[in-house]
C-alpha positions, 0 to 999 in steps of 0.5 A, spaced: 321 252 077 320 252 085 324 249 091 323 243 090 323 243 081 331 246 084 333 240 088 330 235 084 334 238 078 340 237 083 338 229 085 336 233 092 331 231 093 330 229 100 332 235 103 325 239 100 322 237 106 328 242 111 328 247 105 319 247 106 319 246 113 323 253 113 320 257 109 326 256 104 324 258 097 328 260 090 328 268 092 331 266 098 336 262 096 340 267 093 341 270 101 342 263 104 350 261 107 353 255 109 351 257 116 344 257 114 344 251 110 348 248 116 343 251 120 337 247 116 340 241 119 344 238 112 351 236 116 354 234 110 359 239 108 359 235 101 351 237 100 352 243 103 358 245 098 354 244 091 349 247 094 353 253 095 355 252 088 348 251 085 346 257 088 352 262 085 350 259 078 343 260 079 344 268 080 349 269 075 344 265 069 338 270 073 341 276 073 340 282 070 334 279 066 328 277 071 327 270 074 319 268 072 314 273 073 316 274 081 323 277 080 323 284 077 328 288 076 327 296 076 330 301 073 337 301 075 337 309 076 333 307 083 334 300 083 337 300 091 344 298 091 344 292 096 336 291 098 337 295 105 330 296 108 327 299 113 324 295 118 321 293 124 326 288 125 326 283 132 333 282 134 334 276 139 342 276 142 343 269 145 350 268 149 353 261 153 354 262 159 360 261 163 364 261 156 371 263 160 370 258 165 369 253 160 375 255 155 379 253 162 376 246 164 376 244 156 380 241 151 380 245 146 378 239 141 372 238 147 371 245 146 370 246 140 365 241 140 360 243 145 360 250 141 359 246 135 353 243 138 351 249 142 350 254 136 348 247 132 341 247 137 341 254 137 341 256 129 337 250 128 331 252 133 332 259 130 331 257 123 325 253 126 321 258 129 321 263 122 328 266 124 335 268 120 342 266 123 345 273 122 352 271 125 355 268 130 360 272 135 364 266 138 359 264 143 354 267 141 349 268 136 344 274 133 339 273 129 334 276 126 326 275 126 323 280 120 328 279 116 329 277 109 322 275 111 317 277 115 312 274 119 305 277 122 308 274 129 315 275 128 315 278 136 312 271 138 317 268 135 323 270 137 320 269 144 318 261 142 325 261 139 328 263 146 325 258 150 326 252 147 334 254 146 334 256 153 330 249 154 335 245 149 342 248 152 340 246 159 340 239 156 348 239 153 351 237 159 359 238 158 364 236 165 362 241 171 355 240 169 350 243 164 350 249 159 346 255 159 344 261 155 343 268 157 338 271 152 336 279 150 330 281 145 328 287 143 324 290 137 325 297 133 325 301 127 331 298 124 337 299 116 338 292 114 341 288 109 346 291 107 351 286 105 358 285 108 364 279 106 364 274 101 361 267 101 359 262 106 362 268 110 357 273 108 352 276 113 345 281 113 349 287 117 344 290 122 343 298 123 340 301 128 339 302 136 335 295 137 341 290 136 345 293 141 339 293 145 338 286 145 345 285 147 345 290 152 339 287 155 343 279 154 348 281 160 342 283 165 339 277 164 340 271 169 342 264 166 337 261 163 332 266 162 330 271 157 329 278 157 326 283 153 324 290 152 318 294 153 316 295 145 317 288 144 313 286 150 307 289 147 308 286 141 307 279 146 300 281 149 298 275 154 301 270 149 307 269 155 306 270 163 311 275 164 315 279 170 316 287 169 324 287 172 326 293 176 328 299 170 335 297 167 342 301 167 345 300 160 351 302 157 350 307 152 344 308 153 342 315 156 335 313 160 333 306 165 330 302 160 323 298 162 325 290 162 320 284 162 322 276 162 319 272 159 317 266 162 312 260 160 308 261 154 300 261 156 293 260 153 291 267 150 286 270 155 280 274 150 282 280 146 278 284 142 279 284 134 283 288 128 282 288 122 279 291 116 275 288 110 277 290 104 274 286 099 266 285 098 266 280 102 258 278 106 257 284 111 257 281 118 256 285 124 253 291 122 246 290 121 243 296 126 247 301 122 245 299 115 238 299 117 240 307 119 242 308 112 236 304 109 232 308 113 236 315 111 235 313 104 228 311 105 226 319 107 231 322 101 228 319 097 221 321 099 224 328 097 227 329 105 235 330 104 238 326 108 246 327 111 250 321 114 257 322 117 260 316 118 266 315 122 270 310 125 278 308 125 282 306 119 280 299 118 273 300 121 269 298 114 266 306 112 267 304 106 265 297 106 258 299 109 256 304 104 257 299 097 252 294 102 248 299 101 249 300 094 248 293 093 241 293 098 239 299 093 241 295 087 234 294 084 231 301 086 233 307 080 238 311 083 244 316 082 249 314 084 256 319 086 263 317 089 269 322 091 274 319 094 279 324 098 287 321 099 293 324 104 296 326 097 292 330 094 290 335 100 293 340 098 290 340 091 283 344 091 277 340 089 282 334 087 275 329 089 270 333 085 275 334 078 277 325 079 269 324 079 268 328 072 274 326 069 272 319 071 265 320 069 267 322 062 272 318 061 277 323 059 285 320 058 291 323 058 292 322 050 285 325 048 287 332 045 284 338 049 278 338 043 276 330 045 277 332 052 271 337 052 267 334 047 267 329 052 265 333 058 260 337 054 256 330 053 257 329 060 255 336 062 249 335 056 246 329 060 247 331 067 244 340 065 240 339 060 243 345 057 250 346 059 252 351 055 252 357 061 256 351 066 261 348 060 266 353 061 266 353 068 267 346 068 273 346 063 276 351 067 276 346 073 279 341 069 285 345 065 281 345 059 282 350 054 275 352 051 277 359 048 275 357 041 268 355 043 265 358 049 266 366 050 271 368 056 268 368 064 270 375 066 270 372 072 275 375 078 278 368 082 272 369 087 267 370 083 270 364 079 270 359 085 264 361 087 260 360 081 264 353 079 261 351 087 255 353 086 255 350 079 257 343 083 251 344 086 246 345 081 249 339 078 247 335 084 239 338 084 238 337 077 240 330 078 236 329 083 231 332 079 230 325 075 231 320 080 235 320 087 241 321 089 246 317 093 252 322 094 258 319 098 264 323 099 269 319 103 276 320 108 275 327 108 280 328 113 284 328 108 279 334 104 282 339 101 279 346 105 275 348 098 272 341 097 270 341 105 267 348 102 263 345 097 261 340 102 258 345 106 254 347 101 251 340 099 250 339 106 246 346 107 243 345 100 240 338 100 235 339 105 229 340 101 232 334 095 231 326 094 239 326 096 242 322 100 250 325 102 255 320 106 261 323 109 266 319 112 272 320 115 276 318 122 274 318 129 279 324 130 277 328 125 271 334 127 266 334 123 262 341 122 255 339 121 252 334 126 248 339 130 244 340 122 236 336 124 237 333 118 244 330 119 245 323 121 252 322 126 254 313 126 260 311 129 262 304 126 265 299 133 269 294 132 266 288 132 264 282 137 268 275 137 262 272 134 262 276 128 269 277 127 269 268 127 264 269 122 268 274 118 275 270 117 271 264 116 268 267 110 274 269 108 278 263 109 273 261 103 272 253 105 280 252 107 279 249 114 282 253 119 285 249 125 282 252 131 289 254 134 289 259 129 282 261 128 284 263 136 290 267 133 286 270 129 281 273 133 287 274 138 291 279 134 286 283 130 281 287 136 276 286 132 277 292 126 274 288 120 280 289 115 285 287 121 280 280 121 280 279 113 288 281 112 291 277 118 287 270 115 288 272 109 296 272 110 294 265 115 292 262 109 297 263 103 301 261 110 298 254 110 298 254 102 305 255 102 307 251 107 303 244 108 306 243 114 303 244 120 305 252 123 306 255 129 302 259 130 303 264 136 299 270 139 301 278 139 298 284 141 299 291 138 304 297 139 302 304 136 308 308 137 309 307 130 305 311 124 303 304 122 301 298 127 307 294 129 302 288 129 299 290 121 306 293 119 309 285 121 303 282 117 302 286 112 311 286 111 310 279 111 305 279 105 309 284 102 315 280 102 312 274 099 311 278 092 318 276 091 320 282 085 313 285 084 314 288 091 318 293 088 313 295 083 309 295 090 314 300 093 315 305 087 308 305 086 307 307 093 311 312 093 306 316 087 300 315 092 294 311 094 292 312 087 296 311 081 296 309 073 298 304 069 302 309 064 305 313 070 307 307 073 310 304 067 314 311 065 317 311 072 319 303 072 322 303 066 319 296 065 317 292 059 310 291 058 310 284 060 314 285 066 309 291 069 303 286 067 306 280 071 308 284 077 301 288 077 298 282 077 301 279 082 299 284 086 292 284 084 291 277 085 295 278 092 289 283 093 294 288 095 292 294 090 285 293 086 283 297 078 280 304 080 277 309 075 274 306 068 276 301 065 280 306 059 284 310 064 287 303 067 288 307 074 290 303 080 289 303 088 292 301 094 286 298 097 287 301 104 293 307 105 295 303 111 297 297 105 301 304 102 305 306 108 307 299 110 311 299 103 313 306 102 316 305 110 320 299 109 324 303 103 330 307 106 330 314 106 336 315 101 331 311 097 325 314 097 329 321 096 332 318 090 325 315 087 322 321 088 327 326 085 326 320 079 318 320 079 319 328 078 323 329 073 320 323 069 314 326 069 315 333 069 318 331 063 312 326 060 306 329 063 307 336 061 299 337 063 301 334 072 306 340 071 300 345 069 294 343 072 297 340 079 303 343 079 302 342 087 304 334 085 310 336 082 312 341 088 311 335 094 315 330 090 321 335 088 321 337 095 321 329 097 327 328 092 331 334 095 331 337 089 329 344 093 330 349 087 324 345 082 320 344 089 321 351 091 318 353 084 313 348 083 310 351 090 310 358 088 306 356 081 301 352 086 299 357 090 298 362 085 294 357 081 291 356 088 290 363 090 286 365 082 281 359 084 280 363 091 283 357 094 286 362 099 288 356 104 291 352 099 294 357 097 297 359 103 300 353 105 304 352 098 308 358 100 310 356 107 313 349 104 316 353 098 319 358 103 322 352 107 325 349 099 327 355 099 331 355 107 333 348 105 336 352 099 339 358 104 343 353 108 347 349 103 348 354 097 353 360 098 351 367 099 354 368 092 350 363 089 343 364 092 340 369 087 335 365 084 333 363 091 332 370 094 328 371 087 324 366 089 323 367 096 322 375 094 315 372 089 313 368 094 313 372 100 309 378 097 305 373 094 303 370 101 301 378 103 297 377 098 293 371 100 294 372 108 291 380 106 284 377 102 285 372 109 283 378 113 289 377 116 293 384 115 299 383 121 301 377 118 301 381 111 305 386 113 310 382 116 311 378 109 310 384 106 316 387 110 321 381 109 320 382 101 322 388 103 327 386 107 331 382 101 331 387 096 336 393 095 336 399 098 337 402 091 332 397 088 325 401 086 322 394 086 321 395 093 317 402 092 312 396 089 311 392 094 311 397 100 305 400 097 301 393 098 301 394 106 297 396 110 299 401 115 293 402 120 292 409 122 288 413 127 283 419 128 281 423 133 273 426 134 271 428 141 276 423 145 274 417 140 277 414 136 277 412 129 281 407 125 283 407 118 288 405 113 293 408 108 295 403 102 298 404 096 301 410 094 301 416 088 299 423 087 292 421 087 288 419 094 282 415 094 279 415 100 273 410 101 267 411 105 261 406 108 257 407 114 259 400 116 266 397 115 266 392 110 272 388 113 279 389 109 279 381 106 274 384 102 276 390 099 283 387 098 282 385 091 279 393 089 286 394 093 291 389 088 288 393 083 290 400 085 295 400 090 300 402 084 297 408 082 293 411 088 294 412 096 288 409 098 285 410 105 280 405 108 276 406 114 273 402 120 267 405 120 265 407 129 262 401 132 267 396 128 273 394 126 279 397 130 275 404 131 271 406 138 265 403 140 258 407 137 252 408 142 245 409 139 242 414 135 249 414 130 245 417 124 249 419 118 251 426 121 256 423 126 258 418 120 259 425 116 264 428 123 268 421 124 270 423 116 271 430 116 276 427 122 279 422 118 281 427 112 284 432 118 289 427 121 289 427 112 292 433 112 285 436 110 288 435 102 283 434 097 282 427 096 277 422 090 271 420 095 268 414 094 261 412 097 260 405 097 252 405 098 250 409 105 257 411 105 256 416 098 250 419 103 256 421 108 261 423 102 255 427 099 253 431 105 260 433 107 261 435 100 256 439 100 258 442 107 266 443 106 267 442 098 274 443 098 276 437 102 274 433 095 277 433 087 272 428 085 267 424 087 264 416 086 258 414 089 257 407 089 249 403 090 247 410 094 241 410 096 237 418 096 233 418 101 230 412 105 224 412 100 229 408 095 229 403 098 226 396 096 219 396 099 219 390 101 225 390 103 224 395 108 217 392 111 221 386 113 227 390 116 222 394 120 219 388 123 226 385 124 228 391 128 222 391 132 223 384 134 231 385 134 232 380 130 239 381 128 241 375 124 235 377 121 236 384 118 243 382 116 241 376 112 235 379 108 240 386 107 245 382 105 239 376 101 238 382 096 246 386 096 249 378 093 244 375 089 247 373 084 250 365 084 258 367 084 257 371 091 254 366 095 260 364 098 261 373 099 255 373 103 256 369 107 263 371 109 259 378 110 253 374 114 259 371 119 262 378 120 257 382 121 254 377 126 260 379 130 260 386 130 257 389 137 249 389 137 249 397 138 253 397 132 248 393 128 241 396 131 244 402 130 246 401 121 238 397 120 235 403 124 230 409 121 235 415 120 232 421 117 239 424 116 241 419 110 237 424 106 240 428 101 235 429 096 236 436 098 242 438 097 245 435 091 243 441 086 248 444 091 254 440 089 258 442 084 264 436 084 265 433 078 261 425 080 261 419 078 255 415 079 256 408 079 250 402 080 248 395 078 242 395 073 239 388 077 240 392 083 235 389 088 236 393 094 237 400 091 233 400 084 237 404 078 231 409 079 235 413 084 241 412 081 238 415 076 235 421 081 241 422 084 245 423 077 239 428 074 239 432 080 247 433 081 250 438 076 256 435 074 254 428 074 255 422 069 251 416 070 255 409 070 251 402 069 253 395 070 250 391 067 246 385 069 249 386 076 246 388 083 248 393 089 255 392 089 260 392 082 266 393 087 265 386 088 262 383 083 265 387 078 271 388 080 276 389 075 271 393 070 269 398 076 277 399 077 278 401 071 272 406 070 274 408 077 282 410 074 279 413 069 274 417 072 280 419 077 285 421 073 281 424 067 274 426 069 271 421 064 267 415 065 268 411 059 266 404 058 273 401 055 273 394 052 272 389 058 275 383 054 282 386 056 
């Protein structure tokens, strides 16, 4: 049933015109009252009063059921009690001059008549040009555009209605002469629809500071004229000659207020287009930088890899470019690789790369963990050949339990997200291997730190590969790789008029556009495709709503708000024309940009005919489109601005309220949300206010987030669930504040722990204090959490200094040497592991670090005497020395000299001599060194020390941080130093030793281990197996167990490494 099948049914049929003419349709009618009605021009108080009884039994036979496929209603447990929206809203405040004046002159019956008459033309013009009556103030009159439904040009509006009532009102003449209007418009973000009174009496109240602009602006204005405020006047562009007024002074108002008048409307002077395309409409206007992209793929896949970063604003068609070129390619053997980033998920590590492969699986949320991997296994078959090494790497990345048929990882949280990185790219290369790879990842301005992480390796890693990788993202956002030769930067510009004519006459599908609108179009949209495609868009359904012939008016764009006023008025405007389904809209927004079907339908509590109907009508209105395989049942909005222009318009009580119910619902449906993606959970707790479940969320984020080494996530997970966390303190009494100190307590150290690996240790300290600081005095658990800060020290030797640390605590203290400073972030993990049960000591080696500057020659004999006086300032107690490479040539000289400053020592990776090294190795070292090549000999020193695929990411950390270091800091470690020698003296070394090496050690071969051992009298020899130079880091739990045991009893035993 429509307007004019409930008119019929009434035998009224000849006002479907009035109803049509103003945009008056069955959802609305339930709003109208006498004065509207009065206001469409039905002066029959009879007609207007069945009409009124019609309209009250038509919403008692449709609620609470849904009326058709366009009213749904959502579950009552969010449903908004009296329809209030936030919104844009234009409020226009018209008032008769000279009422006093008038009441004086007239009889009251002539009176009354001329008022009749004024609001009569007034309400009529208002209704006519889009607006809504919402109350009449003895002589004037408020009234509302935007509300109950929005235009595109509702600013336009309110101006054209203010011009003809002032026009129309100097028309009514009275005795003494001609009537006169006073008018004041004013735009802004306001509540409205909240009901007040019953019947014809009934009206939209109005929140906010704009009506009392408006009002306020009315009493500026000179008889006769318009006045608006400066919001507004953006809004009108070069739609109406304006004159800036002097600022004005008005009450309740603390500043001058920039005002205009609004004087004749006049033909729009050219403007540039906004707009974007959403849909795969023919691609106009971007014929140079396709060609860009046709020639980029042209080298990749001639095996030369190619990057594009494609940016350009909101709405600009980066996506859009990107499928014409999948299009152009349609007919060529490709792979083809799409990630998608989303503002919602930017806290969540890789969240891209995990859709991607669930996707390509076709993984579903009701497949058992068995089904999930055995169609990830397929998945990794095809795409590895043998997967059997990476199933286990990927089925951690997607939360998928594998246990039962892949052995453990034995992987630390570095190594494992490492080796889950360069996994990623491996699969890029073996799929590169078959055919070329186009590679898009898109909106990275919302890319979580890890995936960026990822991105930097693909981009350094497809130089040599038949890979094409498109990055887009907005024109604020910096991208890190344009200076790399292969790296291709393209910016998209709006488009010109001509293309952009062509774009909306493509959309407009064979409707003619008159040319008043086309020129409207092309006014408001500056040129942005998807402004084009949407505006006419809107134009169109217009035109098909209403056979009659619009107004059609001119606007320009304000961007003070989140969205653009002249997108959100459009986009509302289209919103509101989905009658009930704009609720499933509003709900759906507030899950995100993507969101499924089966989610979506647990929240809404609606039927499954009902959610269908209001899906497909916001399909079929192109607002959201299916995303994902077709057996997921996944949606998207089709622009985030869509998105926002829906989550916006609901209250903010509102959204509160549907959030908390978002999180319980699927906390409690969607346990695996809760495991694997707690971070979503955390951020629509916090959202609904529920601070105590968001607080815990949060934490359980960021420790999912700091296993993974996803430091920056993890980082940022614990301030938020700090600030539940103060939220909490401020409305819970003291007494009743336990489970937040618990939690802020957790939250704290943890963030010690994270900011620690960061490097950061200032910051860690000062965590790590506050922890302290909740606890009570008497409370041991303070011992634990002290023990995990790190207290700088310092040593003197010949007025230089030399830094140190002391972490940890117990009777036993190890201290640990190297000739160059490793940098805390990166022991830190050896630090976690041994804190509780050893004072450790770590230290700046001269040159780096908080210690002196060194100058060159500084062979180890200087290393051995900055030592001897870090162990002084100790107190010159014996201590477990532990040699990491050439710093086990330190510790083994002053052992040899002075053995009672020693219990025990661990050489890790020493070298004996000079001659143990790599041949190779050092060749090359001499030559860097003659040249002075100092990235060189830090990058083939390190080349050989990480080797192995998990500590790329490792070497490069180290890479960046040595190349920081002081030149004579550097020079001084790669040079020639016939005092690292010790060959000679370890007969004479009676400590009990552990030595400690890589089987795979590339730098120092096992061979010299072995040496060393042989020659040591009191040594046991310690293999790692299958790895390199340096277990500390690549092995790290297994090398702080065997070095606890070996501290405490002596023995180096190989304990079960399954624990």
């Amino acid at each position: 049933m429509d307007i004019a099948d409930w008119l019929r049914a009434l035998g009224m049929q000849h006002l479907e015109g009035a109803f049509v003419a103003n945009d008056v349709d069955l959802e609305l009618l339930p709003k109208l009252t006498a004065a509207d009605l009065e206001a469409l021009g039905i002066s029959s108080v009879g007609h207007r009063r069945r009409l009124l009884d019609a309209i009250g039994k038509l919403v008692a036979e449709t609620e609470p059921s849904a009326q058709g496929s366009g009213i749904v209603k959502l579950a009552g447990a969010f449903q908004s009690q009296a329809s209030a929206e936030r919104r844009h809203l234009t409020v226009m405040f018209v008032d008769l001059v000279g009422s006093t004046e008038l009441a004086e002159r007239l009889d009251p019956e002539d009176l009354r008549t001329t008022i009749r008459l004024y609001q009569d033309a007034c309400s009529a013009l208002i209704v006519t040009f889009g607006g809504f009556v919402a109350k009449y103030l003895g002589d004037g009159i408020l009234a509302y555009f935007g509300w109950p439904r929005a235009h595109e040009d509702d600013a336009e509006r309110s101006v054209r209605a203010g011009l003809a009532i002032a026009e129309a009102t100097s028309r009514l003449t009275v005795p003494g002469g001609p009537l006169s209007v006073r008018i004041g418009i004013a735009t802004g973000l306001v509540v409205v629809g909240d009901l007040i009174g019953e019947g014809a009496a009934r009206e939209e109240a109005v929140v906010g500071e704009t009506p009392n602009l408006a009002a306020r602006l009315q009493q500026t204005a000179e008889p006769g004229t318009i006045v608006v405020a400066d919001a507004t006047r953006r809004l009108l562009g070069a739609s109406f000659e304006m004159e800036e007024l002097p600022a004005a002074r008005l009450r309740g108002f603390a500043e001058p207020i920039r005002v205009w008048k609004a004087m004749n409307e006049r033909p729009i002077a050219e403007r540039f287009e906004r707009r974007r395309a959403l849909g795969l409409t023919k691609l106009v206007g971007r014929r140079r930088e396709t060609a860009v992209l046709l020639d980029r793929w042209k080298l990749a896949k001639g095996g030369k890899g190619q990057v594009v970063l494609l940016s350009g604003e909101p709405g600009i068609g980066k996506s859009r470019i990107i499928d014409e070129l999948r299009q152009r390619l349609s007919d060529h053997a490709f792979t083809s690789l799409r990630f998608q980033c989303s503002a919602q998920n930017i806290g969540s590590a890789l969240h891209p790369i995990i859709s991607r492969v669930e996707s390509a699986c076709g993984i579903n949320r009701n497949d058992t963990p068995t089904a999930k991997l055995a169609k990830l296994e397929i998945l990794l078959e095809e795409e590895f050949g043998d997967a059997t090494s990476v199933t286990p790497l990927v089925a951690a990345l997607l939360g998928i339990p594998f246990n039962e048929n892949y052995p453990p990882l034995g992987l630390t949280p570095r190594q494992q997200k490492a080796k889950t990185l360069e996994t990623l790219a491996i699969e890029i290369q073996c799929l590169a291997a078959r055919q070329p790879v186009l590679f898009s990842f898109e909106d990275i301005h919302w890319a979580d730190p890890t995936s960026l992480e990822f991105l930097d390796i693909v981009v350094n890693r497809i130089e040599r590969l038949p890979v094409m990788a498109i990055l887009t993202f907005r024109s604020e956002f910096e991208a890190a790789w344009p200076s790399i030769a292969h790296v291709t930067q393209l910016s998209l510009k709006r488009l010109g008029r001509r293309y952009a004519t062509a774009l909306a006459k493509q959309v407009a599908a064979g409707v003619e556009l008159p040319a008043r609108t086309l020129e409207q179009i092309l006014a408001r949209t500056d040129g942005v495709p998807l402004f084009v495609e949407e505006l006419t868009k809107a134009e169109i359904e217009a035109i098909s709503a209403t056979p009659r012939q619009k107004q059609y008016l001119d606007r320009a764009t304000s961007r003070d708000d989140a969205i653009p006023s002249i997108l959100h008025d459009f986009l509302m405007a289209r919103l509101d024309r989905l009658g009930g389904a704009k609720d499933v809209a509003q709900l759906a927004s507030c899950l995100g940009r993507e969101f499924s079907h089966e989610m979506l339908a647990a929240v809404s509590g609606l039927q499954g005919g009902e959610l269908e109907a209001a899906i497909n009508r916001l399909i079929a209105s192109e607002l959201i489109e299916r995303a994902g395989s077709p057996s997921t049942r996944s949606y998207m909005f089709r622009h985030a601005l869509i998105q926002e222009a829906a989550y916006i318009s609901l209250l903010k009580s509102r959204r509160q309220r549907l959030h908390a119910h978002i999180a319980e619902t699927v906390e409690a449906q969607f346990p695996e949300i809760a495991t694997q993606r707690p971070e979503w959970l955390a951020y629509h707790f916090a959202e609904g206010s529920t601070v105590t479940r968001a607080a815990t969320y949060w934490l359980r984020a960021a420790q999912l987030a700091k296993n993974a080494y996803a430091l920056r996530e993890a980082a940022a997970h614990l301030q938020k669930c700090l600030e539940q966390i103060a939220k909490l303190r401020s409305i819970a009494p003291t007494a009743h504040f336990s489970e937040g100190r618990v939690q802020e307590n957790d939250a704290l150290v943890l963030l010690g722990d994270v900011t620690s690996l960061m490097g950061q240790l200032e910051s860690a300290n000062r965590y790590y204090q506050r922890a302290i600081d909740l606890i009570d005095d008497d409370d041991g658990d303070s011992n634990a959490i002290s023990r995990k800060q790190h207290l700088q020290r310092v040593a003197v030797r010949g007025g230089a200094k030399i830094a140190y640390y002391e972490h940890g605590g117990g009777s036993d203290t190890l201290v640990i040497v190297s000739p160059l400073a490793y940098g805390l972030a990166t022991i830190q993990p050896v630090l976690e592991r041994l804190c509780q049960d050893f004072r450790i000591v770590t230290i700046d080696a001269r040159g780096s670090g908080a210690s002196d500057l060194l100058t060159r020659p500084y062979p180890i004999d200087e290393h051995v005497k900055d030592l001897r006086a870090v162990l002084g300032a100790l107190g010159d107690k014996p201590v477990v020395g532990v040699g990491i490479s050439a710093g086990g040539n330190t510790l083994l000289k002053l052992a040899y000299q002075e053995p009672r400053l020693f219990s025990k020592l661990v050489t890790l990776g020493t070298p004996p001599n000079n001659e143990a090294f790599n041949a190779a190795y050092m060749r090359i070292r001499e030559e860097d060194l003659r040249r002075e090549d100092l990235e060189g000999l830090i990058r083939s020193h390190t080349d050989l020390i990480y080797h192995e695929p998990e500590m790329l990411e490792l070497k490069e950390q180290v890479i960046r941080d040595r190349m920081l270091l002081p030149r004579e800091t550097i020079l001084s470690f790669f040079e020639f130093d016939p005092t690292k020698d010790v060959t000679g003296l370890l007969n004479g070394i009676r400590l009990s030793t552990l030595v400690i090496h890589g089987r795979d050690d590339r730098l120092v071969p096992f061979s010299a281990a072995e040496q060393i051992a042989t020659a040591l009298p009191n040594a046991q020899l310690y293999a790692f197996e299958g790895k390199g130079h340096l277990p500390i880091f690549t092995a790290t739990d297994e090398f702080c167990r065997v070095l606890q045991t070996f501290a405490h009893t002596g023995a180096a035993v190989r304990e079960d490494l399954s624990l």
